[in-house]
C-alpha angles and dihedrals in degrees: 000000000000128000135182128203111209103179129184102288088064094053122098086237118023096181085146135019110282134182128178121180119195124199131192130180127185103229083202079071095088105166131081135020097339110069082133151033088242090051084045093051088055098048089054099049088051091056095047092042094051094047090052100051098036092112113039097054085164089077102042113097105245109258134122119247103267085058103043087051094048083048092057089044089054099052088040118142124180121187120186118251117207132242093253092055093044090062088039082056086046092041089051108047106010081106098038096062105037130166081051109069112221107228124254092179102073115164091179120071105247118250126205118208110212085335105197137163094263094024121052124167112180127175140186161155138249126177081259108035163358119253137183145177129205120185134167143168141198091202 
């Protein structure tokens, strides 16, 4: 699995503080944790959750990472995102998070995890590969 972090000072206009993580997983990669997109999800919010936190270990529960990752797989929630929001998500950030290409074949129905105007989490699934956006805002 591979992720990039692009934050506000790589973006045309930072007027706010901006992150966008991108994730990207080959399904040919069989073996491992991701044999799902709900295996996927959780790795990614792992990833997002641990870089978040990574300095303010006061305010992280106190619980090794196993355990923090089983924890995130239990309280997933996935919601189906439309077609028509899938291409609005594409239209949106396609530009923002070059050199990775967001799909346009997905076989998997999208799913969006707490989506919300300044914190959005999507996931889904190609024939080739998982792939996932995080973005937030503090504006």
């Amino acid at each position: 699995m591979r992720y990039y972090v692009l934050e506000e000072d790589e973006f045309d206009s930072p007027s706010s503080e901006e992150m966008i993580y991108v994730f990207e997983h080959e399904r040919k990669n069989t073996w491992g944790e991701i044999q799902s997109l709900e295996d996927f999800t959780a790795k990614c919010l792992f990833i997002e959750l641990r870089n978040h936190y990574i300095y303010q270990k006061e305010a992280v529960e106190d619980m090794n990472v196993f355990e923090l990752e089983g924890k995130l797989r239990e309280e997933l929630s996935l919601q189906e995102v439309t077609y028509n929001e899938w291409l609005q998500l594409k239209e949106n950030f396609s530009e923002r998070i070059k050199p990775f290409v967001f799909p346009d074949n997905i076989v998997r129905d999208a799913y969006a995890y707490e989506p919300d105007w300044n914190d959005c989490f999507f996931v889904g699934e190609t024939e080739e590969k998982y792939f996932g956006l995080y973005w937030c805002t503090t504006a």
